[in-house]
N, C-alpha and C positions, 0 to 999 in steps of 0.2 A: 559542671566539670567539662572541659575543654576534651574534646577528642583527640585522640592520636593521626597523625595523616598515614599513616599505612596502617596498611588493611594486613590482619592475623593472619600467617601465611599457611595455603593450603592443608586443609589435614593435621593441622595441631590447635588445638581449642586448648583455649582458659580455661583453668578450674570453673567449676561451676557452683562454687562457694561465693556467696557476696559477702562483703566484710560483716561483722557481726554487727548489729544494730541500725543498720541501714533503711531508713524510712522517709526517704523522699526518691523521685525519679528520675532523679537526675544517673544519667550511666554512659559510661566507657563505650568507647564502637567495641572492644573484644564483649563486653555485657549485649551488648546490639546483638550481637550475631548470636551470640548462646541464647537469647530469649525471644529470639525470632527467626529459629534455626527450622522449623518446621514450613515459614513463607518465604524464608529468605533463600532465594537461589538463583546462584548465578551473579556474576559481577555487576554489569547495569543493574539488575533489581537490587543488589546489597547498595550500590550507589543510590540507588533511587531512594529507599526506605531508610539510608542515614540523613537526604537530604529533607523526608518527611520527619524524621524526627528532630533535626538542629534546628528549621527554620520555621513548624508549625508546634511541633508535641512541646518541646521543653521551652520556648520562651511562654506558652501557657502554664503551664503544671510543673516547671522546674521546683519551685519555690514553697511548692505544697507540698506537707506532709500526704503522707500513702492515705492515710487515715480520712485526709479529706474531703480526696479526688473522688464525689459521687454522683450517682445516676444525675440530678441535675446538674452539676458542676460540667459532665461530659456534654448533655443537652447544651449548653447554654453554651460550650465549645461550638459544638456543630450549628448553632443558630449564629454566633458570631462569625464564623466561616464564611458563612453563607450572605452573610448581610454584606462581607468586604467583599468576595466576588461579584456582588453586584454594583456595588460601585467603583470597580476597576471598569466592569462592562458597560454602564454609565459613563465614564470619564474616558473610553474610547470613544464611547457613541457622538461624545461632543467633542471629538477632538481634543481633544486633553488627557492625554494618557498617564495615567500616576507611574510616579518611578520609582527603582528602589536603592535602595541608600548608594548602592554601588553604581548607579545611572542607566541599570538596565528595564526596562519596560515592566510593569505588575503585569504578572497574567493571573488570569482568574481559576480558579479551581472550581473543575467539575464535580457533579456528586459522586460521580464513581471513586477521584481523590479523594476527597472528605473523608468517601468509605474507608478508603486503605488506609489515611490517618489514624482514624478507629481503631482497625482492626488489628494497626501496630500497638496503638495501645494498650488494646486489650494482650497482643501475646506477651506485652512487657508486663503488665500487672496478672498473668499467666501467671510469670516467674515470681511474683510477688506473692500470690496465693500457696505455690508450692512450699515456700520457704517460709512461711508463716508468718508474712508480714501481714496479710490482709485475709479475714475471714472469707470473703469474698469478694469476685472480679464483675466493678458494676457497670464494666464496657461491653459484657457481653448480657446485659438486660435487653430485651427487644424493645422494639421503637427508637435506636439511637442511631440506623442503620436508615439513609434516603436512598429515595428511589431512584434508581440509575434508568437513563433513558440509552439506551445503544446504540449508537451511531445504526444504520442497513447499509452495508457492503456494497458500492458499485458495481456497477456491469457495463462495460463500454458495447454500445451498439455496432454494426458491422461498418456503420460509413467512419464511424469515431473512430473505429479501430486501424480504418485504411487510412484517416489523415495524421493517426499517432504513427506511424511506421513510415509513413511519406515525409512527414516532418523531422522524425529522425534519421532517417538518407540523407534528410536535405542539409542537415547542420555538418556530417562529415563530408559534405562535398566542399574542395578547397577552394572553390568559387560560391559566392552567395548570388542567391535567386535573382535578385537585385543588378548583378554584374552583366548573369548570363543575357536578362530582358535585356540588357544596353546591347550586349555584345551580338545578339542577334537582330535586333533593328540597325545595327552599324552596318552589319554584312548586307543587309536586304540593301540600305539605301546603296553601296557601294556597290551590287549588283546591277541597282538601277544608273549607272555609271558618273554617282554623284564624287565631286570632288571632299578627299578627307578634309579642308578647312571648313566644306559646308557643312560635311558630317557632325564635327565636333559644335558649331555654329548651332545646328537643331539639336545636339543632346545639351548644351551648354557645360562642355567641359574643354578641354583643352585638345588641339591636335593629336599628340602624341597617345593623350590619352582614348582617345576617340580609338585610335590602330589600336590600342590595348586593350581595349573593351573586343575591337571586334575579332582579335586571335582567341579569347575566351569559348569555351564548349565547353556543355555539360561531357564528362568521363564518368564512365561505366567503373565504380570503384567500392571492395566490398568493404559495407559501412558496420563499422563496431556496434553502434548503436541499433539500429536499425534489428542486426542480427541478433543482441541482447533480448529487445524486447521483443521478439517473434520468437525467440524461444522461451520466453516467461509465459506468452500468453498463447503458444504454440502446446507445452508440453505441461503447464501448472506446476511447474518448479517454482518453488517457496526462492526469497530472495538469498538467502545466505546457502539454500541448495546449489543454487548456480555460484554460486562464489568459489564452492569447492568443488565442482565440475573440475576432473584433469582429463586431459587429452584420452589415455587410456581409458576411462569413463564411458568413451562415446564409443558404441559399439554399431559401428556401420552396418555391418554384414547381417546383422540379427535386426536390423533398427530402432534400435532403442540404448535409453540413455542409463547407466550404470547408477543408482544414487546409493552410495554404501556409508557415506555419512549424513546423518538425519537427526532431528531431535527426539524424535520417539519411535518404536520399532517398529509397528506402521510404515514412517517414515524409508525407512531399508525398500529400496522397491526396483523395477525393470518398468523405466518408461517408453512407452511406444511413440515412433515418430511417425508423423501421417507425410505421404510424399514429399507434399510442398515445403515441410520442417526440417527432413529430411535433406532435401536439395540444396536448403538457406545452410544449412551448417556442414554439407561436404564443401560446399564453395568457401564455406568461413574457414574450414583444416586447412583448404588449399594456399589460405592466404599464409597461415605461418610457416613461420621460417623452420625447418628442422626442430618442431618441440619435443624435449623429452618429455618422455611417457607420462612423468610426475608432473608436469607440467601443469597452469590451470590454463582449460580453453578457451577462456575468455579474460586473457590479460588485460594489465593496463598498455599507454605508449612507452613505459620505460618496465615491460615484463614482467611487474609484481602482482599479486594475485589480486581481484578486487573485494571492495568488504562491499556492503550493503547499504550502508553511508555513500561510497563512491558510487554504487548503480542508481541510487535515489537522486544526488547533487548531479550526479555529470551526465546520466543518460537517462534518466525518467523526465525529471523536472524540465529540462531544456528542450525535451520533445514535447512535452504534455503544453510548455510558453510557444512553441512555436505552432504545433498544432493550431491552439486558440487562433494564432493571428492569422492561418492559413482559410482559417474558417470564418472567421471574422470577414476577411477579403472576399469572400461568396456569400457575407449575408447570413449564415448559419449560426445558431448557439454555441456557445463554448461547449469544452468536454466537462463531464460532469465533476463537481467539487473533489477536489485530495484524491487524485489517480494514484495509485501507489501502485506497487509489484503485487499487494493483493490485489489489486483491481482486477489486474491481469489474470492470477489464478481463480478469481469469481469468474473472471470472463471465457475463460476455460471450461472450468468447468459446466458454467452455464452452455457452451456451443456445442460440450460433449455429450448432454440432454436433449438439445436441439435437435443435433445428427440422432437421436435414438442410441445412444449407447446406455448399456442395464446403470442402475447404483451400482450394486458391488462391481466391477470395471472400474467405473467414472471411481468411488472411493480406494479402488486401491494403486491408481494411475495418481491420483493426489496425496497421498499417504493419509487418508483421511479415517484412523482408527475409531473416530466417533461419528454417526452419520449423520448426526445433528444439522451441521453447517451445510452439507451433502443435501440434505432433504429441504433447507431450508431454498436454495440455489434450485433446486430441482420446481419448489412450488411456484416457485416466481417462472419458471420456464411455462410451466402447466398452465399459469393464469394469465402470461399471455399468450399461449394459445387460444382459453377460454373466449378473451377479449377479442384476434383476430379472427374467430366463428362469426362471432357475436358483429362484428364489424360489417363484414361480408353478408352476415345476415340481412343486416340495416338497408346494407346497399342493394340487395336484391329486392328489399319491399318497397324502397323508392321506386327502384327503377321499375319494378310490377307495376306499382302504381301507374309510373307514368306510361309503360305502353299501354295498359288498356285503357287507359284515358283514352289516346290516340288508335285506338281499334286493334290492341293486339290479344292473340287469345288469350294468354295466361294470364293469369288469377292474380289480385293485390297482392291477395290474403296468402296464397303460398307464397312459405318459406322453402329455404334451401332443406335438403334433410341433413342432421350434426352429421359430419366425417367421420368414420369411424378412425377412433384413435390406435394407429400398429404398435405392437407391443415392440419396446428396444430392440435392439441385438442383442443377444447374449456376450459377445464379444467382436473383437475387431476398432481397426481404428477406423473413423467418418472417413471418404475421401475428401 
């Protein structure tokens, strides 16, 4: 049965009668949403789980009876799954990417999808159990469930963090890096009271252009970007928290940032700004124009609010490319795979461990009702400390070693004594 394109409007559900004799899987998006009203929330996710059922669940199982969808029938799903993801991954690895009817590229599915495949199934045949079409639901038999491997959360280091924020300066600046090196070697040689046709002669561009290069200078100008991600990875604002950041929001005098719309109540919180964050975003007020109070602080160039898609496309990914290449040019590794806005709030939070500020602080500065992610962020702080003792250690028994080679008094064999570890703050923000 072909779906509807619009989606059942808010707050009025379908009967949740199915037509009388109904025994196969095939179902309606308003039956979608009634029998998977328990995981389905929220628009993307109702998007996401109709597009797992059109284009995985029912070209499998459309065509079977209820009766005959079983415990191996689901198995031999999930092992078919798994077999095609591997040969998508296969047929990238050689350059040869499989495509799909429509000409768009196969991606592979991870185990975690497969999972939610499942698990839709199962709430659909949920609803089958209730209504007596099946004695029982053999998608929720154990073993039919893989094992999901977790992506670990990035944490950008302090140099990575200084060339992500230098590189998004550098992209609002109306001159590129590029222009200004010309336009400063033009001034010098022209200093040295060389003639502009020889100017242009040694850059090999044209007269005219040569004088153009050299009226160029970097201008001191406050950058949209720049200020975004200093306050993502300044304050551990979630990415669609800053999105609805309005002017009113920012409470200078107190310092700290108003978040009164959140996704969980947690979320509802008073963020504190540390000076430096502080500083970046009274200069960022000062750049607009007269905002109303409703206003969002961090518009677009044509003043509409930004979504989370727009901070990702236009100010993450283009600092995180230019980063690379800046770092690239000194010889340095790139920044580490898939920088996202979480990256940023790991890296917050990770700095806010660093500095000694307590867990409950750091969790209720993130809106972090669960301490899970918190403690998890906190261990990875702890165990490089561990590492940097332990570093330090090393270097001290070398270097014993080698003075008393060379007749100095101290001992190979002592070590450093561990540093005693100072307990957090209770509160406050790091300077």
């Amino acid at each position: 049965m072909c779906l509807p394109r619009s989606r059942p409007a808010s707050g009025s559900r379908p009967s949740r009668s199915l037509p009388t004799g109904r025994t196969r899987l095939s179902t309606s998006r308003d039956e979608l949403a009634d029998s998977t009203e328990a995981v389905v929330q929220g628009a993307n996710v109702y998007e996401h789980y109709e597009y797992m059922l059109t284009h995985h669940l029912l070209p499998r199982f459309a065509r079977l009876r209820l009766s005959q969808i079983d415990y191996s029938l689901i198995d031999r799903y999930v092992e078919t799954k798994q077999l095609e993801s591997e040969e998508v991954r296969e047929a990238a690895r050689r350059g040869v990417p499989l495509l799909e009817a429509s000409g768009a590229r196969k991606r592979p599915l991870s185990n975690s999808t497969i999972n939610v495949t499942v698990e839709l199934l199962s709430a659909i045949l949920d609803e089958a159990v209730r209504r007596k079409l099946l004695p029982a639901n053999p998608a929720r038999e154990k073993g039919l469930r893989l094992k999901e491997q977790r992506a670990r959360g990035n944490v950008l280091e302090i140099d990575e963090l200084e060339d992500l924020l230098a590189a998004a300066e550098e992209l609002d600046q109306k001159v590129t890096p590029k222009v200004l090196e010309r336009g400063a070697a033009a001034r010098e040689l022209r200093q040295q009271g060389m003639e502009w046709k020889e100017i242009a002669r040694r850059l090999g561009v044209a007269q005219t252009t040569a004088i153009y290069y050299a009226q160029q200078e970097a201008k001191h100008r406050i950058s949209p970007r720049r200020t975004i991600i200093a306050c993502l990875v300044g304050s551990g604002l979630r990415n669609t928290e800053l999105c609805r950041i309005d002017v009113r929001d920012m409470d200078f005098a107190h310092r700290h940032i108003n978040v009164e719309d959140a996704k969980t109540e947690a979320g509802v919180r008073k963020v504190d700004l540390s000076p430096m964050l502080l500083d970046d975003l009274l200069a960022w007020r000062a750049s607009l124009v007269d905002p109303a109070s409703d206003s969002p602080f961090f518009p677009t160039r044509t003043g509409k609010r930004r979504t989370k898609d727009n901070i990702n496309a236009r100010v993450l990914r283009p600092a995180v490319r230019r980063a690379n290449e800046r770092r690239a040019e000194r010889g340095l590794p790139p920044l580490p795979k898939r920088v996202t806005s979480h990256t940023l709030r790991r890296t917050y939070i990770s700095m806010m461990f660093a500095a000694g500020a307590e867990l409950p602080y750091v969790m209720a500065q993130v809106g972090h009702g669960d301490s899970k992610v918190t403690l998890e962020i906190y261990a990875r702080v702890l165990k490089r400390r561990d590492r940097d003792d332990i570093r330090r250690a090393f270097d001290h028994l070398l270097l014993g070693r080698g003075e008393s080679e060379a007749g100095a008094p101290e001992a190979a064999s002592e070590l450093p004594k561990r540093p005693t570890r100072k307990r957090p703050r209770a509160s406050g923000i790091p300077g």
